[in-house]
C-alpha positions as CSV (number, residue, x, y, z in Angstrom):
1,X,-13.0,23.0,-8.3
2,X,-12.1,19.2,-8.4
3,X,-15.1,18.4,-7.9
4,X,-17.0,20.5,-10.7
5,X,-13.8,19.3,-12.9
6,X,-14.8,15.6,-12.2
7,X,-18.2,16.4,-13.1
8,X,-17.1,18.1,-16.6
9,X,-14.7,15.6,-17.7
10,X,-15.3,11.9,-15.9
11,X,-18.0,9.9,-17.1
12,X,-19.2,7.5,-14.6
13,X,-16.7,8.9,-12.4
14,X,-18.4,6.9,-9.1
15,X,-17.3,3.8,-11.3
16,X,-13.9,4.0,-9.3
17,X,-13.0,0.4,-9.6
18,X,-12.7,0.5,-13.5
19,X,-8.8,1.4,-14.9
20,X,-10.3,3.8,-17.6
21,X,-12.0,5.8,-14.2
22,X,-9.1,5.8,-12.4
23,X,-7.0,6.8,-15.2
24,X,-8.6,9.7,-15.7
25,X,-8.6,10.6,-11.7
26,X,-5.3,10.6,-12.2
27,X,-5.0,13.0,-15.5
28,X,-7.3,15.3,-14.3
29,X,-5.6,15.5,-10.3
30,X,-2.1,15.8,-12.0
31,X,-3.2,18.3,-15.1
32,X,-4.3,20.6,-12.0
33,X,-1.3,19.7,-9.9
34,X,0.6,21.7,-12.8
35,X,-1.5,24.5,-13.2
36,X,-1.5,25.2,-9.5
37,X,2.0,24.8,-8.8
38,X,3.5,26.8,-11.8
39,X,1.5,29.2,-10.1
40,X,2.5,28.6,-6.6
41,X,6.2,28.9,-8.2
42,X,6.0,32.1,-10.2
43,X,3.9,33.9,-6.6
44,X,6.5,32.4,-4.1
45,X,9.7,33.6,-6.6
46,X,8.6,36.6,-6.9
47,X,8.1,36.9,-2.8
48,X,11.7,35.6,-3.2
49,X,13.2,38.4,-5.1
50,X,11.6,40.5,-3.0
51,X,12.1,39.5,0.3
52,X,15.5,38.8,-0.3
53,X,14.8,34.9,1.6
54,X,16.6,31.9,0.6
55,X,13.9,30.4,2.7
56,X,11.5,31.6,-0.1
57,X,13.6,31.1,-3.1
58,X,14.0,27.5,-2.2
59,X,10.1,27.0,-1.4
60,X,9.2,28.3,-4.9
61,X,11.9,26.0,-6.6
62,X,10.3,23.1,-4.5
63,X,6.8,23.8,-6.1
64,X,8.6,23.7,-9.7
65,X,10.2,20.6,-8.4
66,X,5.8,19.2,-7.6
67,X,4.3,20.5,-11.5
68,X,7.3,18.1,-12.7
69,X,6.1,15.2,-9.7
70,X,2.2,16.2,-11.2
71,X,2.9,15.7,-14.6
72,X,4.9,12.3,-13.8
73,X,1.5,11.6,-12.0
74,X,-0.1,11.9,-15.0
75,X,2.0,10.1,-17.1
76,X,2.1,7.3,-14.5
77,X,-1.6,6.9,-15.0
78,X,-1.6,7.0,-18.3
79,X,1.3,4.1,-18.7
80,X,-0.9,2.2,-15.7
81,X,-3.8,2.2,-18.1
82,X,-2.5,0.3,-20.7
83,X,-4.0,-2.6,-21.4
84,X,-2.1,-6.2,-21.1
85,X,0.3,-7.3,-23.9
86,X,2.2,-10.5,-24.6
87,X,4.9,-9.4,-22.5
88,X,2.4,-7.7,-19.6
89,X,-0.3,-10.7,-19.4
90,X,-0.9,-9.1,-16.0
91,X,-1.3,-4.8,-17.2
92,X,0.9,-2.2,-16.3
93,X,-0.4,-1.2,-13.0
94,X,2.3,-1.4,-11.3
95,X,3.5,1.8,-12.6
96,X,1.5,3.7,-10.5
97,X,3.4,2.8,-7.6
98,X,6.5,3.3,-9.4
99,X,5.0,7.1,-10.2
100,X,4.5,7.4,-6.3
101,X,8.5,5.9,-5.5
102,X,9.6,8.1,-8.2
103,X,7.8,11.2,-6.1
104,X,9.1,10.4,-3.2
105,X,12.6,10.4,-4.3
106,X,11.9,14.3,-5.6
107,X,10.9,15.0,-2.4
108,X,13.6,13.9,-0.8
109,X,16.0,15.3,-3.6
110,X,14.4,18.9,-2.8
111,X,15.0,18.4,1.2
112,X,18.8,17.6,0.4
113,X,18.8,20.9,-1.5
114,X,17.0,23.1,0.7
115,X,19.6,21.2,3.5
116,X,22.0,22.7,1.1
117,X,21.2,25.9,0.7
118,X,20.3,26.5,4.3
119,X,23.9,25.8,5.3
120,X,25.0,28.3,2.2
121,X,22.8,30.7,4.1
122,X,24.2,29.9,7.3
123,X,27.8,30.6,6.4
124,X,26.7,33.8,4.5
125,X,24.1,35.4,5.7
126,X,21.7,38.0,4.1
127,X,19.0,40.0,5.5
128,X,15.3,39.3,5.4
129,X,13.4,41.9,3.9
130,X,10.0,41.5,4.1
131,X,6.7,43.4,2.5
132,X,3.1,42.9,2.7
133,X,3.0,41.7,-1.1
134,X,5.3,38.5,-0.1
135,X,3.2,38.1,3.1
136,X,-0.2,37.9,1.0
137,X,1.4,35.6,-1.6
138,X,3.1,33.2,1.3
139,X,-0.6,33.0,2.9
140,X,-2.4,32.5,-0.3
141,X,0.0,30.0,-1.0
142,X,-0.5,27.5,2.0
143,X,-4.2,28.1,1.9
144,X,-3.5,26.3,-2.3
145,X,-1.3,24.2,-0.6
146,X,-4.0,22.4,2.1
147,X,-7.0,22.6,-0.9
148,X,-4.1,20.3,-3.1
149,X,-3.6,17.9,0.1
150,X,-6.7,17.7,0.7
151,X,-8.1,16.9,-2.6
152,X,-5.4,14.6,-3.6
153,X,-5.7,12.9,-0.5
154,X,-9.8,12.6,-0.8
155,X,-9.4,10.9,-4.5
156,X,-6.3,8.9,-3.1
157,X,-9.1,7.4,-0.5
158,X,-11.3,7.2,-3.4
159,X,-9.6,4.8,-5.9
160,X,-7.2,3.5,-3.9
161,X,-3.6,5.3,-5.3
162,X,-0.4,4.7,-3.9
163,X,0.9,8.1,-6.1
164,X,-2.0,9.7,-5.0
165,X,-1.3,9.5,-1.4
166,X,2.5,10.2,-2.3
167,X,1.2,13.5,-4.3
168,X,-1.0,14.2,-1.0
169,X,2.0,14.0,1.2
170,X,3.8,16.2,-0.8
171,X,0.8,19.0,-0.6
172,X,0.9,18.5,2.8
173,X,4.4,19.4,3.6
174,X,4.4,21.9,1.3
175,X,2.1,23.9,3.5
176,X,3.7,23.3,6.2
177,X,7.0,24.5,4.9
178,X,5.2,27.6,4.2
179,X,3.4,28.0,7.1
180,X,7.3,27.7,8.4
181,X,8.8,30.4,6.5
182,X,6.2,32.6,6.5
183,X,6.1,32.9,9.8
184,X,10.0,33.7,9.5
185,X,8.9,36.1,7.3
186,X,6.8,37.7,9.7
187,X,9.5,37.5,12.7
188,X,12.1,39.3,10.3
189,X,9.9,42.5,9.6
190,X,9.3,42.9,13.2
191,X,13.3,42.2,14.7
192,X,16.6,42.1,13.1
193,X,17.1,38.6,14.4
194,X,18.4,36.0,11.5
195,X,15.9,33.1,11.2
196,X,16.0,32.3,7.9
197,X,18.7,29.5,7.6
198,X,17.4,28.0,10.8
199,X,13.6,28.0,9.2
200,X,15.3,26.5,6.4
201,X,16.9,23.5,8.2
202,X,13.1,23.0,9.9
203,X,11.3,23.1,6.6
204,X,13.9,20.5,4.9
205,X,13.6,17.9,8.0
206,X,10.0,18.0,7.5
207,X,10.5,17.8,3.8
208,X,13.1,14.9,4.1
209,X,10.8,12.8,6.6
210,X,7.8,13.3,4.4
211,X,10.3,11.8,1.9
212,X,10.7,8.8,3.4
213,X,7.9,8.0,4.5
214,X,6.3,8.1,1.2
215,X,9.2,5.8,-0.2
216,X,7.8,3.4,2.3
217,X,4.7,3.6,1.4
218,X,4.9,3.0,-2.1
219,X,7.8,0.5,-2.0
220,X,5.6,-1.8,0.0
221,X,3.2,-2.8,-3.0
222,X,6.1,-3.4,-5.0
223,X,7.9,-5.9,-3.1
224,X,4.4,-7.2,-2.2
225,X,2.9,-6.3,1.4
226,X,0.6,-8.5,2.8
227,X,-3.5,-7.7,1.9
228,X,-5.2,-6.0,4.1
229,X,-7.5,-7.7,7.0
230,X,-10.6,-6.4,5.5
231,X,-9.7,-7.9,2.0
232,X,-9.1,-11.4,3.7
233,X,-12.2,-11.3,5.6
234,X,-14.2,-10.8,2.8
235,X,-12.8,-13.6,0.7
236,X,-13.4,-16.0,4.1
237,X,-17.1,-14.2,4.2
238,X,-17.4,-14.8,0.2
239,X,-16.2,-18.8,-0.1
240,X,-17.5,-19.9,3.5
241,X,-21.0,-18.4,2.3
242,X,-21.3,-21.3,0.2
243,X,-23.1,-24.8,2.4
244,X,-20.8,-27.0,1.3
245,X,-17.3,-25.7,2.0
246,X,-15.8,-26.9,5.4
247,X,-12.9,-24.6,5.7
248,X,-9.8,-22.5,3.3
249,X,-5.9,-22.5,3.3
250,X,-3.5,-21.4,1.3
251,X,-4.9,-17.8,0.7
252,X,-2.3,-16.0,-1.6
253,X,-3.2,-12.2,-2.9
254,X,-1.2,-11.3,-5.6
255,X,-1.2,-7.8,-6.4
256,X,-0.1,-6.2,-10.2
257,X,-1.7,-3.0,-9.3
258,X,-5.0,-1.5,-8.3
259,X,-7.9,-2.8,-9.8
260,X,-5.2,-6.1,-10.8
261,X,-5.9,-8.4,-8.3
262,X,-5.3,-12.5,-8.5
263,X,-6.4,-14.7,-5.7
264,X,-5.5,-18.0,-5.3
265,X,-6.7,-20.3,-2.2
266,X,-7.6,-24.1,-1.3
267,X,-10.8,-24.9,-0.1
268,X,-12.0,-28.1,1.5
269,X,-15.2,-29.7,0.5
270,X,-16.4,-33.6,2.1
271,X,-14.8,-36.5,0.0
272,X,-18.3,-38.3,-0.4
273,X,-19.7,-35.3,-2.2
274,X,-21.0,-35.0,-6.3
275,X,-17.3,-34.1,-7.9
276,X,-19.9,-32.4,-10.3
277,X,-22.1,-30.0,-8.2
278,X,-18.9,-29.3,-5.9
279,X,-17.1,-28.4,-9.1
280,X,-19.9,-26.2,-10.3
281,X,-20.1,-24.5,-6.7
282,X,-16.3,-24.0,-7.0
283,X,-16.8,-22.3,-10.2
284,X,-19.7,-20.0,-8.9
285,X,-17.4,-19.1,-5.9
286,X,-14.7,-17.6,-8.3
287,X,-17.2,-15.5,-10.0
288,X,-18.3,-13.9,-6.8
289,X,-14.8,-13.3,-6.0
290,X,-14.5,-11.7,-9.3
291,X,-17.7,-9.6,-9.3
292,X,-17.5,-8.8,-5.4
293,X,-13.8,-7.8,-5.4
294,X,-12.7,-6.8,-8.8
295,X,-10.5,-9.9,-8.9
296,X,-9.5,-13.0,-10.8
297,X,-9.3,-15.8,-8.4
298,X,-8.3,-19.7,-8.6
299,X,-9.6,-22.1,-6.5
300,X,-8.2,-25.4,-6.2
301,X,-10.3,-27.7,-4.4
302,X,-9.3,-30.2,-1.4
303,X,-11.6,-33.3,-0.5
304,X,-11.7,-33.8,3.2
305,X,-13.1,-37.1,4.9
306,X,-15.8,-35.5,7.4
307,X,-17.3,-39.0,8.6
308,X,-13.8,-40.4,9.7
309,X,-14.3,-39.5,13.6
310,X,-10.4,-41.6,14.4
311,X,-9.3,-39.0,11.8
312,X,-10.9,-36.1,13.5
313,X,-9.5,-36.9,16.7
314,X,-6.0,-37.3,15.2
315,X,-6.6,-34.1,13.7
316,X,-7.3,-32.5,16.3
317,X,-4.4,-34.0,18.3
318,X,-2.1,-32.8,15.0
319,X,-3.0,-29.4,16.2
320,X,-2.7,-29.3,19.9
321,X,1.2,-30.3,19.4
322,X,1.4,-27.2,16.9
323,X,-0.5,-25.1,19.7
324,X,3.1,-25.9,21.6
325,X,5.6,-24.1,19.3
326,X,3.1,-21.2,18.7
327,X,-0.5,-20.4,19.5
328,X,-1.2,-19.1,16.0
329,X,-0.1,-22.2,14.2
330,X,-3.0,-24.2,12.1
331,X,-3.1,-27.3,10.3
332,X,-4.5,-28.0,7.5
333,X,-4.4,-31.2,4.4
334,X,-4.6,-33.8,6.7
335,X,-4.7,-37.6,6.2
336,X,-4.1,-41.0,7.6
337,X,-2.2,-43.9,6.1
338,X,-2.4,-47.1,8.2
339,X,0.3,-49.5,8.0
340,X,1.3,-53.2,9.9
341,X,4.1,-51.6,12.5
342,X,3.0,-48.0,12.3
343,X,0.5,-45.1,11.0
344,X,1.6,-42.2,9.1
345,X,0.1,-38.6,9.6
346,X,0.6,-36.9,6.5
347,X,-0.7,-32.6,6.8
348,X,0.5,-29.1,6.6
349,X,1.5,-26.7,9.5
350,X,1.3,-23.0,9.2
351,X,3.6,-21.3,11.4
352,X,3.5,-17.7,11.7
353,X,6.8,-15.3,10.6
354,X,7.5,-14.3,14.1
355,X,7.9,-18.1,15.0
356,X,11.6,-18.2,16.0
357,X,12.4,-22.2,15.8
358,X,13.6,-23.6,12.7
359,X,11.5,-26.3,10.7
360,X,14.0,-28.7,12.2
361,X,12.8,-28.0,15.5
362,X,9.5,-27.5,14.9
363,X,8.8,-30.5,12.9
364,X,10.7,-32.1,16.2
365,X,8.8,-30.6,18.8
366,X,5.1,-31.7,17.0
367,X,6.6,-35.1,16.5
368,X,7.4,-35.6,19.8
369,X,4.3,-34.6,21.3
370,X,2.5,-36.8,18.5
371,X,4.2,-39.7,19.9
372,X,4.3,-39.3,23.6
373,X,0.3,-39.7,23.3
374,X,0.0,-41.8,20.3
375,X,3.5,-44.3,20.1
376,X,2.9,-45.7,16.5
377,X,1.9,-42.7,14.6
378,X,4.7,-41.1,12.6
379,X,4.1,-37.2,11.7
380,X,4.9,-36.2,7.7
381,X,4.6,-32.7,7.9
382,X,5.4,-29.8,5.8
383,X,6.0,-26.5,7.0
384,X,4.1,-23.3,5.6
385,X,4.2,-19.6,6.7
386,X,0.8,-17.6,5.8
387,X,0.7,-15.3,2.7
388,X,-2.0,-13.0,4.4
């Protein structure tokens, strides 16, 4: 059906990297979350009345609770499509993963309930009756249930949504819940044992670690998560394609929502090179960036002395003393300035977070080593962590 619908209604719909694509994704994926849900709620409420199941009751109130998370899905999109204003230079993207936080939380509001109500059930109990009719609905209602995770999830893949994959986690332990109760359901017709409280408490752990997992998932973007391995790589593979580069530093990602990318790095080019022809290289650099990754990027550019063999050799020594406080630290802006008594060694270190020294120390331990095998050069060093 999504599929067909996408067809129907989303021009250039392979265009996934485009806001106005995505938007629509989103529309369309939560304008059918509603319709399926609403009728998810009135089948399962109806089972409800019949069967006499809190179990049930609860379920059908829980896919109410998902036509409201659909339609703030849709909304979310929508308010993520805007275009940039004076006081949004960088869009509203970062709505979406609001949207997907703001899921998450009715997810977890519904597990509290159904926590609620389990106990109510607990304390007074009712019996289970249960027909064929609430059966057939229950069934036909996880088999909706794993189409919705399965197509939200599938578009969440697709164009890369944070409130997608929340809305796909929510499908998912829907149907599960289901599954859950309707094999309670099932149990009760066949024994007069009194499962239903019990299957309730099951359903609402699965609903409440769902719940939090989501939150997690979405809250990373927005206090900004490291990019991914495969993003960085292809940046190195991008800039590095280009002759005269000798190396990059200082990668930062910054991330104001899908498709809202801003790169910043360093890149190193030989000292005794055109200023010109590097610049226009530089400039040629950022609009592959851009037209490769969907991305605006800044590159500022570092001249490095390539000839200098004495500084190469000091360079490398700059990095073997960093090798001691941790194996993944690099070096990077490096230069000499000679003096009369002594020679300064002016550069960067990058020390990874899981380094457990202080900068005190560390700029101790690589000054000391410095030293011990060259007595008259002095290390100037600031200390970095990596962005990526």
């Amino acid at each position: 059906m999504i599929t067909l619908l996408t067809k129907l209604f989303i021009k250039n719909s392979e265009e996934v990297s485009r806001p106005e694509v995505r938007e629509k994704y989103g529309v369309l994926c939560g304008a059918v979350g509603i319709f399926l849900n609403i009728l998810l709620f009135a089948g399962k409420f109806l089972a409800g009345l019949i069967t006499k199941s809190i179990a049930v009751t609860a379920d059908a109130f829980n896919n109410l609770s998902d036509a409201g998370s659909s339609a703030m899905t849709m909304i979310g999109f929508r308010l993520a499509g805007k275009k940039p204003d004076p006081d949004h230079p960088f869009g509203h993207g970062r709505i979406e993963y609001v949207t997907g936080l703001i899921i998450s939380f009715a997810i977890l509001l519904m597990g509290f309930e159904l926590v609620k109500s389990s106990v109510d059930d607990f304390l007074h109990p009712a019996k289970v009756e249960a027909s064929i009719l609430s059966i057939v609905i229950l069934a036909a209602s996880v088999l909706v249930k794993l189409y919705m995770a399965f197509y939200n999830r599938s578009i969440a893949k697709k164009i890369d949504s944070a409130a997608m994959k929340a809305t796909a986690t929510d499908s998912l332990s829907d149907m599960v819940s289901t599954l859950v109760v309707l094999a309670s359901i099932i149990v009760s017709r066949f024994t007069d044992a009194h499962f239903d409280c019990y299957v309730g408490l099951l359903v609402a752990g699965f609903i409440l670690l769902s719940g939090f997992k989501s939150a997690k998932e979405t809250i990373q973007p927005l206090l900004g998560n490291a990019p991914s391995k495969e993003f960085v790589d292809r940046v190195e593979q991008i800039v590095m394609s280009h002759k005269v580069i000798c190396g990059i530093h200082d990668l930062v990602v910054h991330d104001y929502g899908p498709g809202r990318v801003m790169i910043s790095l360093h890149a190193e080019v030989p000292a005794d090179g055109n200023l010109f022809e590097m610049h226009d290289v530089i400039d040629n650099i950022e609009h592959d960036l851009s037209r490769d990754l969907n991305c605006e990027a800044i590159i500022h550019m570092d001249p490095i002395d390539v000839n200098n063999a004495e500084l190469a050799g000091l360079r490398t020594l700059a990095l073997e003393a960093g090798k001691t406080v941790d194996e993944a630290v690099t070096v990077h802006d490096f230069r000499m300035v000679p003096g009369e008594t002594h020679t300064n060694l002016i550069f960067d270190v990058v020390v990874p977070f899981t380094c457990k020294l202080s900068d005190a120390e560390i700029r101790k331990t690589i000054f000391e080593y410095v030293k011990s095998k060259r007595p008259h050069h002095y290390c100037v060093m600031q200390i970095d962590r990596p962005y990526v």
